[in-house]
The first five atom37 places (N, CA, C, CB, O) and aatype in JSON, in Angstrom:
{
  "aatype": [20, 20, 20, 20, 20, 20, 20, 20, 20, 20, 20, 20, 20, 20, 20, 20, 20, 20, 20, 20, 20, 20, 20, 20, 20, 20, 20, 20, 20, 20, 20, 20, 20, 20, 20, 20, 20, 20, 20, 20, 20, 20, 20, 20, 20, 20, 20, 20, 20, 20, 20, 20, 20, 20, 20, 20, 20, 20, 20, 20, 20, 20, 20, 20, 20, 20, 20, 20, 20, 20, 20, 20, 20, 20, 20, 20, 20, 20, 20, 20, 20, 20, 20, 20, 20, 20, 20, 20, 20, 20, 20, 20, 20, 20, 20, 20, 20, 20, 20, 20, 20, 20, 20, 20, 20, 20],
  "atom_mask": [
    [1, 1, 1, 1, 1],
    [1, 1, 1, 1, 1],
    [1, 1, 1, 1, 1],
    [1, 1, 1, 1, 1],
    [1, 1, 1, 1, 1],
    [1, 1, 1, 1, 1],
    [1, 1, 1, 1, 1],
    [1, 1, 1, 1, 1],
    [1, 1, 1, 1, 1],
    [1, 1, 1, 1, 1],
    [1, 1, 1, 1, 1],
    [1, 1, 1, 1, 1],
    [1, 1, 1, 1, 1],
    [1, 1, 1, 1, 1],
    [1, 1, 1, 1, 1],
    [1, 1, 1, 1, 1],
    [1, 1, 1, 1, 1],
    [1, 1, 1, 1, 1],
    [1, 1, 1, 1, 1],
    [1, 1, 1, 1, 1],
    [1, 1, 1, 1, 1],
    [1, 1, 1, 1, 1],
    [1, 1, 1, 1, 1],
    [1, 1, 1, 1, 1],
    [1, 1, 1, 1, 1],
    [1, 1, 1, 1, 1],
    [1, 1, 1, 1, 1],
    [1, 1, 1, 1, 1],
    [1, 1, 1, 1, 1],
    [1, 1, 1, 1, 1],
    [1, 1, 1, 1, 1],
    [1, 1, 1, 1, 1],
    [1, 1, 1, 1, 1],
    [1, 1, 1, 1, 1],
    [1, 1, 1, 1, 1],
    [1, 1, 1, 1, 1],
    [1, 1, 1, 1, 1],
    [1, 1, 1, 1, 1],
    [1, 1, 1, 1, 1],
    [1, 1, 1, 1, 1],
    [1, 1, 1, 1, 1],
    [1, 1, 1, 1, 1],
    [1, 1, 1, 1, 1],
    [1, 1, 1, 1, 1],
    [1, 1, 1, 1, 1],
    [1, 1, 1, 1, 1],
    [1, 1, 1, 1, 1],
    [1, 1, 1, 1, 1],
    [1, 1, 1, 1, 1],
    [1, 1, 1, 1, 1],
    [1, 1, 1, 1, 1],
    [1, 1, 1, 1, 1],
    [1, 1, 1, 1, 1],
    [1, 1, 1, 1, 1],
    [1, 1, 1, 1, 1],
    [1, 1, 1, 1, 1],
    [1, 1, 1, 1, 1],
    [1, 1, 1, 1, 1],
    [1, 1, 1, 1, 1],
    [1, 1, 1, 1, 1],
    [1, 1, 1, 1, 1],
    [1, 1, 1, 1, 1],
    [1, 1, 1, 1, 1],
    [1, 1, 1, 1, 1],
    [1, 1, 1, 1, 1],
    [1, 1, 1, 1, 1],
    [1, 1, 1, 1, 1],
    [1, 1, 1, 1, 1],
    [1, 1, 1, 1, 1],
    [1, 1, 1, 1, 1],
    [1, 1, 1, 1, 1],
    [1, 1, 1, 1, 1],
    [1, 1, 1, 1, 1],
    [1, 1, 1, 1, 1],
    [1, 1, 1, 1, 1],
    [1, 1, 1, 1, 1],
    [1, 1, 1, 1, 1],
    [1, 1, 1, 1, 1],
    [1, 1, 1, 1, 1],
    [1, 1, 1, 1, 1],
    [1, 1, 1, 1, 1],
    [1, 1, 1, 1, 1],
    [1, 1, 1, 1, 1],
    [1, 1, 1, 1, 1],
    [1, 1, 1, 1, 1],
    [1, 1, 1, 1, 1],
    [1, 1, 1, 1, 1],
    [1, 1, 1, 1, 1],
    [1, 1, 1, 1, 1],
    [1, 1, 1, 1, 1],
    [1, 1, 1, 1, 1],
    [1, 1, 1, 1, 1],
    [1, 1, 1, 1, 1],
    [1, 1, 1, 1, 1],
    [1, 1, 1, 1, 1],
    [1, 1, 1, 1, 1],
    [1, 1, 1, 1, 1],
    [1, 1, 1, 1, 1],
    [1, 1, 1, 1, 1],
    [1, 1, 1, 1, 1],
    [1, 1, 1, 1, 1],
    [1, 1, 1, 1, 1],
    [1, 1, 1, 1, 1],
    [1, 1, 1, 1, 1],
    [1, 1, 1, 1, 1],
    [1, 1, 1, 1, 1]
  ],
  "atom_positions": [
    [[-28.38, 6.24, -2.73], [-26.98, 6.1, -2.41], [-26.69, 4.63, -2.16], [-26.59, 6.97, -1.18], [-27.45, 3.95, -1.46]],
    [[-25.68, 4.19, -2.69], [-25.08, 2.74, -2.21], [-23.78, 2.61, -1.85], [-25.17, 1.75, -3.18], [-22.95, 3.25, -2.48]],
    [[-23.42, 1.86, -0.9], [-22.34, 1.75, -0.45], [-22.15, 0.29, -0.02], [-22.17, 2.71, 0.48], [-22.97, -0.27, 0.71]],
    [[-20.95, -0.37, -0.53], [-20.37, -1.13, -0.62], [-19.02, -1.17, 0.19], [-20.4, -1.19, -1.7], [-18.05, -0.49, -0.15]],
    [[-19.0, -2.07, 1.39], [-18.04, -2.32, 2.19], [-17.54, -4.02, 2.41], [-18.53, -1.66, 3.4], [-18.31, -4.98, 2.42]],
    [[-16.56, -4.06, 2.51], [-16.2, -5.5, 3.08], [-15.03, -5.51, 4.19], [-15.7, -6.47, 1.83], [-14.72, -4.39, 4.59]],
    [[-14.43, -6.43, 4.66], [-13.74, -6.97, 5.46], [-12.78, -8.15, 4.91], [-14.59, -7.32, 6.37], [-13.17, -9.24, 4.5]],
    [[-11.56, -7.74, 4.99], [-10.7, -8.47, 4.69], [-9.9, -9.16, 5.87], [-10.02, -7.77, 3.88], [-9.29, -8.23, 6.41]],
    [[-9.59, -10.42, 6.56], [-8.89, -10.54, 7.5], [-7.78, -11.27, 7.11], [-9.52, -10.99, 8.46], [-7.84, -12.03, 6.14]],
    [[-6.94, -11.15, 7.65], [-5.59, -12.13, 7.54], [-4.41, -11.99, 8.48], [-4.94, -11.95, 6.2], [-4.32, -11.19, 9.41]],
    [[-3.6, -12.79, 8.14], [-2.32, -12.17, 9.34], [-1.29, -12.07, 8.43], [-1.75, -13.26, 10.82], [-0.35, -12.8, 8.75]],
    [[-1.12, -11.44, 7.41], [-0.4, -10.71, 6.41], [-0.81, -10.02, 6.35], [-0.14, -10.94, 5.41], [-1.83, -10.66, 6.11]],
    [[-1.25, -8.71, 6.31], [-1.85, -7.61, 5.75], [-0.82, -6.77, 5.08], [-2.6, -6.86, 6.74], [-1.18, -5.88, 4.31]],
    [[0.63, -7.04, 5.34], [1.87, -6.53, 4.6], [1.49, -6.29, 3.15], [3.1, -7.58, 4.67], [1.21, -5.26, 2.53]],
    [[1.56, -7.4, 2.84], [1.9, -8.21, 1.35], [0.52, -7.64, 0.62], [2.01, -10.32, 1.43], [0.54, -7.64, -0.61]],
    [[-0.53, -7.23, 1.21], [-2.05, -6.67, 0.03], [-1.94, -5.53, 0.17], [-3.8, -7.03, 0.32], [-2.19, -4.85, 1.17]],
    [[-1.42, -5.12, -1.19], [-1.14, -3.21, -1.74], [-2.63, -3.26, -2.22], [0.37, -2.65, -3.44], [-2.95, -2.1, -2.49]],
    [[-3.44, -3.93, -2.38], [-4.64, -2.98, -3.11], [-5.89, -3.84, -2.97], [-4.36, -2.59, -4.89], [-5.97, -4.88, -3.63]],
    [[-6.95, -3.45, -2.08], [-7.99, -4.58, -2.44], [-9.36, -3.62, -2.98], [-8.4, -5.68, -0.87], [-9.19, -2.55, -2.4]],
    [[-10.25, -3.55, -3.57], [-10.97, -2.98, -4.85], [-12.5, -3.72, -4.61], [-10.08, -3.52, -6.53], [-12.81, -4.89, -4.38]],
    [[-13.04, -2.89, -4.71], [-15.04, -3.24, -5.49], [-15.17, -2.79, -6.63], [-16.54, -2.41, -4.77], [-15.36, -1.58, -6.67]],
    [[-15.12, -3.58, -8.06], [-15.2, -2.86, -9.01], [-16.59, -3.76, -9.27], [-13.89, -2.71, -10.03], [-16.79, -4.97, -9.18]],
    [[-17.79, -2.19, -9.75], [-18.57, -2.65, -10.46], [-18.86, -2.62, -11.83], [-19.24, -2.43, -10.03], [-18.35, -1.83, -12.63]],
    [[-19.96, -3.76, -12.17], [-20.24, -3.76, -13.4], [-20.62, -2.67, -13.76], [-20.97, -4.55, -13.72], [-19.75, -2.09, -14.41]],
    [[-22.04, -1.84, -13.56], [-22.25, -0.4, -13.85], [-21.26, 0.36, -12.79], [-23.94, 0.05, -13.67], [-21.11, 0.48, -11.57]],
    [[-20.62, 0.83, -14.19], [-20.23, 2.32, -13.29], [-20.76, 3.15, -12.86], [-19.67, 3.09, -13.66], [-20.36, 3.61, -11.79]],
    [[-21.53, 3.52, -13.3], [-22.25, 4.83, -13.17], [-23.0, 4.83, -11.37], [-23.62, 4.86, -14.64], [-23.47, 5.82, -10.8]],
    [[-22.92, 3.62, -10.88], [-23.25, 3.03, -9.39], [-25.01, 3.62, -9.34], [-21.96, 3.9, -7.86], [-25.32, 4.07, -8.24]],
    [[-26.05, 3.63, -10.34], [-27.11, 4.01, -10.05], [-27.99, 2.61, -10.1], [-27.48, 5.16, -10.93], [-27.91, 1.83, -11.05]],
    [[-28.61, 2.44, -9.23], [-29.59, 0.99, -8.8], [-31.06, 1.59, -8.99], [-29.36, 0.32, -6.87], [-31.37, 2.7, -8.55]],
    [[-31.76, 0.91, -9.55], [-33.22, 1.07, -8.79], [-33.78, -0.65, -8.57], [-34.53, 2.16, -9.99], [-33.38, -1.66, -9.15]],
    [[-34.85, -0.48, -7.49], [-35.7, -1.38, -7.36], [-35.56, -2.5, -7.88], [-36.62, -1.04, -7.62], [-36.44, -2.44, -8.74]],
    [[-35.15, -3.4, -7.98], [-34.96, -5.13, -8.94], [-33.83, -5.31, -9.52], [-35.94, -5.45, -10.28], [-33.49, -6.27, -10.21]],
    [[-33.11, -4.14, -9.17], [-31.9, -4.62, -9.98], [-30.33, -5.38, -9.53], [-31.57, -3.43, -10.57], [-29.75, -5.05, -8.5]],
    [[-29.95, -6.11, -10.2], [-28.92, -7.3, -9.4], [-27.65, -6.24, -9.63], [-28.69, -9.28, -10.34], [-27.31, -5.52, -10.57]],
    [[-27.19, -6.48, -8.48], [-25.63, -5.91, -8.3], [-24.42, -6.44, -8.58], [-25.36, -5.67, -7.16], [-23.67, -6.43, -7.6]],
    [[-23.84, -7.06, -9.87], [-22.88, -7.62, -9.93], [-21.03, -6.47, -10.39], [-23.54, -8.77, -10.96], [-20.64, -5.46, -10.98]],
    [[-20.5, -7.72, -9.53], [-18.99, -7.04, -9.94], [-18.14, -7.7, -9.03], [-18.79, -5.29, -9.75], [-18.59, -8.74, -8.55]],
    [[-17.32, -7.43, -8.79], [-15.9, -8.48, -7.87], [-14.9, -7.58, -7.06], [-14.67, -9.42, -9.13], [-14.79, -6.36, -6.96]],
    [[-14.37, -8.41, -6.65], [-13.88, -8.03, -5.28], [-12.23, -8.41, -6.05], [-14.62, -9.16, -3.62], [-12.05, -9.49, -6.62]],
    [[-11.23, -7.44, -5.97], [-10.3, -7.3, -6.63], [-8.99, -7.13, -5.89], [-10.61, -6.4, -7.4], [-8.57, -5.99, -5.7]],
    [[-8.19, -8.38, -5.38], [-6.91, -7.97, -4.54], [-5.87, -8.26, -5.22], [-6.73, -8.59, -3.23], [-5.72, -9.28, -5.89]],
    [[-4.82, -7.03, -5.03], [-3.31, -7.16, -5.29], [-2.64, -7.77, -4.46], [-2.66, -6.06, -5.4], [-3.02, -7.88, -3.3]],
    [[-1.67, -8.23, -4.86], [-0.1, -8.53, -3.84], [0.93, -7.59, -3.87], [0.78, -9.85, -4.27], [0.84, -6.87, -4.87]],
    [[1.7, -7.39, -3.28], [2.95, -6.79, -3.67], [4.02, -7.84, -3.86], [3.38, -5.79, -2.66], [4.76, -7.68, -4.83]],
    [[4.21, -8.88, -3.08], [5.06, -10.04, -2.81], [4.61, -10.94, -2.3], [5.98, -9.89, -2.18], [3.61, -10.68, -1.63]],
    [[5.06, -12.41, -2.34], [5.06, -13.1, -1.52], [3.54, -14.04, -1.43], [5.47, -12.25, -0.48], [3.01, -14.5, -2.43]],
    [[3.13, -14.16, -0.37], [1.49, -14.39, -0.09], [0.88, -13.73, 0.69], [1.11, -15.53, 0.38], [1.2, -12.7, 1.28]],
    [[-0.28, -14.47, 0.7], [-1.5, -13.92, 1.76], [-1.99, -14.97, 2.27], [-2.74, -13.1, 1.17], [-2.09, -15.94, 1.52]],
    [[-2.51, -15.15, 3.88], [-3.97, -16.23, 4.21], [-4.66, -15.41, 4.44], [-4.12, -17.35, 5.4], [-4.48, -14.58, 5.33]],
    [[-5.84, -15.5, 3.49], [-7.13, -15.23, 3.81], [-7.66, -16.03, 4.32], [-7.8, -14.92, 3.03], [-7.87, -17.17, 3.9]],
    [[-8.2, -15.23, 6.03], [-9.41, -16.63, 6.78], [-10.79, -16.32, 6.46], [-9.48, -16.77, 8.73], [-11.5, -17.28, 6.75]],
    [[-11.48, -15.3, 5.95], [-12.57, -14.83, 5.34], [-12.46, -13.75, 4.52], [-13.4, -14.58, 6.15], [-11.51, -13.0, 4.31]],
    [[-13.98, -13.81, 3.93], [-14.12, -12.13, 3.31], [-15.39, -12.13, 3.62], [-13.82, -11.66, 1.55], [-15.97, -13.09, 3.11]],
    [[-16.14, -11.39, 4.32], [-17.35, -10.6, 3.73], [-17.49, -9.53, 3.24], [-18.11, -10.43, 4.35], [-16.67, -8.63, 3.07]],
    [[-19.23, -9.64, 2.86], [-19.63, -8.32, 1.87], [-20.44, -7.81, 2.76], [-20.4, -8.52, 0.33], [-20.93, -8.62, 3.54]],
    [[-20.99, -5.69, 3.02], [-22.07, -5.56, 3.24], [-22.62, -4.66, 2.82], [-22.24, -5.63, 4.12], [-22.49, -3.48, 3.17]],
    [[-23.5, -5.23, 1.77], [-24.05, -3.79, 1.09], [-25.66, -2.87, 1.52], [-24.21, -4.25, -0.59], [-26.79, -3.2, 1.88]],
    [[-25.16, -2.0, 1.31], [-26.17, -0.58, 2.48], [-27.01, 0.21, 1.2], [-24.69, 1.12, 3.62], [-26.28, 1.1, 0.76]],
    [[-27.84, 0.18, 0.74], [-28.73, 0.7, -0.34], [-29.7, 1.9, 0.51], [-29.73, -0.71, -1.08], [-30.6, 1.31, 1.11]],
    [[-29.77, 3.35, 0.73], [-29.98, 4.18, 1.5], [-30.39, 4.82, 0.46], [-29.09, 4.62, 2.37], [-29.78, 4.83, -0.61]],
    [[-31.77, 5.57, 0.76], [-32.69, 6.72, 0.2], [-32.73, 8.24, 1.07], [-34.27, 6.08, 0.2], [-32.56, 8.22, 2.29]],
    [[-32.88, 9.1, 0.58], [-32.78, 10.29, 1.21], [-33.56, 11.42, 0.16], [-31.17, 10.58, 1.53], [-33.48, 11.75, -1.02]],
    [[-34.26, 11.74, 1.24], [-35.71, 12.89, 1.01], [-35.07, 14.19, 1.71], [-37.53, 12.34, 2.01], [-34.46, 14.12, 2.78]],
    [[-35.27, 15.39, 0.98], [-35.42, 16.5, 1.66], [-35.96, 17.4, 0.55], [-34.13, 16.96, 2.39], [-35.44, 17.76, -0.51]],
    [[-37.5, 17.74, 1.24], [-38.15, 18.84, 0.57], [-38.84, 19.79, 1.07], [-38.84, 18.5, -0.17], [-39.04, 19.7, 2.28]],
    [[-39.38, 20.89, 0.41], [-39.52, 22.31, 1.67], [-41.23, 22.39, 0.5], [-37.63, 24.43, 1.6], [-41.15, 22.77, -0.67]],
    [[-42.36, 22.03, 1.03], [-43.53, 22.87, 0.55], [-44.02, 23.93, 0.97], [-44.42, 22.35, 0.54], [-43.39, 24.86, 1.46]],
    [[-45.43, 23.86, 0.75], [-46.13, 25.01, 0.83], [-46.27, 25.25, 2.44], [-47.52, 24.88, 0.01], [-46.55, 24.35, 3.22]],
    [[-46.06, 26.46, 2.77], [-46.3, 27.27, 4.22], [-45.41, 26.65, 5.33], [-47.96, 27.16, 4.78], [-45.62, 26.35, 6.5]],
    [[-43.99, 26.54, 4.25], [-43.16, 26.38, 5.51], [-43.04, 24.7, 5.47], [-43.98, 27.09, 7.05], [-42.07, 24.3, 6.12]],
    [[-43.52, 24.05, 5.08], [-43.37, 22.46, 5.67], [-42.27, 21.88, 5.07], [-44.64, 21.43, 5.35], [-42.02, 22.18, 3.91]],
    [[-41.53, 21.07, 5.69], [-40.25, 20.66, 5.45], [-40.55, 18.92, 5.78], [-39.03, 21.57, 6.5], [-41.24, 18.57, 6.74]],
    [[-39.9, 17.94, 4.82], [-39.7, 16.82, 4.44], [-38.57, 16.43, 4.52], [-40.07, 16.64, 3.49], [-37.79, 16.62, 3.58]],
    [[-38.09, 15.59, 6.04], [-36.91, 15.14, 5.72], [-36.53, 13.92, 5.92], [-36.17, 15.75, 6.16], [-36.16, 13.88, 7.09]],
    [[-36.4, 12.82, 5.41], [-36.13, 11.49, 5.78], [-35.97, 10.22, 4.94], [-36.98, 11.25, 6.52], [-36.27, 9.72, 3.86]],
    [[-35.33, 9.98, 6.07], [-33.91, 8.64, 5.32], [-34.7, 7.21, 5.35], [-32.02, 8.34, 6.68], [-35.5, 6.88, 6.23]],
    [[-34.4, 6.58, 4.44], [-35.02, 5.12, 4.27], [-33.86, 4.39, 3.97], [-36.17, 4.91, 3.09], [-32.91, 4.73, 3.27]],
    [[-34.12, 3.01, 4.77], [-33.3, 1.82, 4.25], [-33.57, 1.38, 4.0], [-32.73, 1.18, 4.5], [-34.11, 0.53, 4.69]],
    [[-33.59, 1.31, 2.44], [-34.36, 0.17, 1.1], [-33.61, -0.93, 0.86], [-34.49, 0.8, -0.53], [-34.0, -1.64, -0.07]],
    [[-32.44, -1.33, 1.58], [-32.14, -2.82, 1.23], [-30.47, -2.83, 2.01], [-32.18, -3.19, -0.85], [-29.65, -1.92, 1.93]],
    [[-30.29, -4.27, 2.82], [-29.12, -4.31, 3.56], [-29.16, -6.0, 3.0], [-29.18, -3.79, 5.43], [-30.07, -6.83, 3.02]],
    [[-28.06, -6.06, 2.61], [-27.94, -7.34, 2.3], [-25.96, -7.82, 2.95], [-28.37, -7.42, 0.34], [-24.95, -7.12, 2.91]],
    [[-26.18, -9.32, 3.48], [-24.8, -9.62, 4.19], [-24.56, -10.92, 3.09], [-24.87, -10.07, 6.2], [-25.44, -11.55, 2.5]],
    [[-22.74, -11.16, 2.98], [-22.72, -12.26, 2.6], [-21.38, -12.94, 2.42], [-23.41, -12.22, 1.62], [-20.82, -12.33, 1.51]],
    [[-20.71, -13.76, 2.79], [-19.58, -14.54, 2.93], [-19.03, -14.24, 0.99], [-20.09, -16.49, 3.62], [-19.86, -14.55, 0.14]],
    [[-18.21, -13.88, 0.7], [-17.68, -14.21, -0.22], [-15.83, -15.44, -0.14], [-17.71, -12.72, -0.76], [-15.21, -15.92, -1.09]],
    [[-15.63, -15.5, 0.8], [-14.83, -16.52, 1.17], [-15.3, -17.05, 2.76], [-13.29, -15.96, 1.06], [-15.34, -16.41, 3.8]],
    [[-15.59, -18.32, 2.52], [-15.84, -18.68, 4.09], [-15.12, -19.99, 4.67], [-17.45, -18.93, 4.32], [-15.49, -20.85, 5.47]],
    [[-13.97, -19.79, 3.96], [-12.78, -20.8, 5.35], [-11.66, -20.37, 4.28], [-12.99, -23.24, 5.76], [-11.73, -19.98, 3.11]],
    [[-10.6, -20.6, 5.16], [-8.81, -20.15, 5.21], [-8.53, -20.46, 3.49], [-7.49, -21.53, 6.58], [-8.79, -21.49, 2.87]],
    [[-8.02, -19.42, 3.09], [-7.63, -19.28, 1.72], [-5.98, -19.11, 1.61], [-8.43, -18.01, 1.11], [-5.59, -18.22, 2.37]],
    [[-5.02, -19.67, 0.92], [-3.92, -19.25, 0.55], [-3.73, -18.79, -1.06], [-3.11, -20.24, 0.97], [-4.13, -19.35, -2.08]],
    [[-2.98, -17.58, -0.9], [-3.68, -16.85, -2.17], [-1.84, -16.37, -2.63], [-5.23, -15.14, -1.66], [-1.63, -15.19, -2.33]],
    [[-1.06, -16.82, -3.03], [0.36, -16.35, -4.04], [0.11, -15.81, -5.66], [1.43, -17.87, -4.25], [0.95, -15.39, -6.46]],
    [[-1.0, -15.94, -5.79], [-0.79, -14.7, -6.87], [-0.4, -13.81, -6.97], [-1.37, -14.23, -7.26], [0.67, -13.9, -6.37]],
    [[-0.5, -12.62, -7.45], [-0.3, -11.25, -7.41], [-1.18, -10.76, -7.71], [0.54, -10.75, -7.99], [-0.94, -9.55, -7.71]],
    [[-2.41, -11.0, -8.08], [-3.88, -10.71, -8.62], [-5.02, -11.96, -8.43], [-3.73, -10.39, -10.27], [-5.08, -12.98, -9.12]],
    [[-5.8, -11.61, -7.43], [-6.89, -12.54, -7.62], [-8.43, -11.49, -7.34], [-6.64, -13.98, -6.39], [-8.65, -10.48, -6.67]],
    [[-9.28, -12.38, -8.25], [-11.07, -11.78, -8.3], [-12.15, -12.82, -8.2], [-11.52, -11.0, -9.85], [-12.4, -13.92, -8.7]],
    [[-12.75, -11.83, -7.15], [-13.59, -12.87, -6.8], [-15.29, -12.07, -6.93], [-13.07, -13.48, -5.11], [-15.83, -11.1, -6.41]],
    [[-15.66, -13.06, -7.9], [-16.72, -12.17, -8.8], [-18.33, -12.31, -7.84], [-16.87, -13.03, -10.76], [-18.67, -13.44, -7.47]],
    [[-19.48, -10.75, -7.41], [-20.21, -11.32, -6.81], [-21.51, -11.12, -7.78], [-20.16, -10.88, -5.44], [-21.54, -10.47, -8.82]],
    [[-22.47, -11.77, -7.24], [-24.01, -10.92, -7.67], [-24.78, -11.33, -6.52], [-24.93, -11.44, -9.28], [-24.92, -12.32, -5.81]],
    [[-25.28, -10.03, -6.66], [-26.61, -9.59, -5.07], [-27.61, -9.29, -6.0], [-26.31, -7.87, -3.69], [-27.39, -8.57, -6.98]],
    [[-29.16, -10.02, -5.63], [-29.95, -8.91, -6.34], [-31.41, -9.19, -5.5], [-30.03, -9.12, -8.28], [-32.4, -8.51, -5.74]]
  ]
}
């Protein structure tokens, strides 16, 4: 399982109808060595935005559950990879109506 979260701050939050993780694979399946690229995708509706940061934090989580012989049961979660990372790190003014900001983790 992967999950992909960030943090957007600003003191507009009006004006951003849509902010987005689109990845390169869709299909969102990772194994072992593989780089995570894709971008971070915000709308406007009007006007502007200040962005004073963005981070990223991505959570790469394994999960076991199996039942053998005479009853024995297997259940447990692994965290195979946490990775943190600034994708904007000081005050941004952003009047587009579309901006991307492209990452790779690997």
């Amino acid at each position: 399982m992967l999950n992909v979260s960030s943090t957007v701050q600003s003191n507009t939050k009006d004006n951003l109808i849509e902010f987005m993780v689109e990845l390169v694979k869709h299909d969102g399946c990772y194994t072992p060595g593989d780089t995570l690229r894709g971008k971070f995708h915000l709308k406007l509706s009007e006007g502007s935005i200040d962005i004073t940061s963005l981070r990223a934090t991505l959570i790469g989580l394994g999960r076991v559950n199996a039942k053998g012989k005479r009853e024995e049961c297997l259940q447990k979660s692994l965290l195979y990879l946490r990775k943190e990372w600034t994708v904007i790190g000081s005050p941004v003014f952003i009047d587009e109506r579309e901006q991307c900001y492209n990452f790779e983790v690997g």
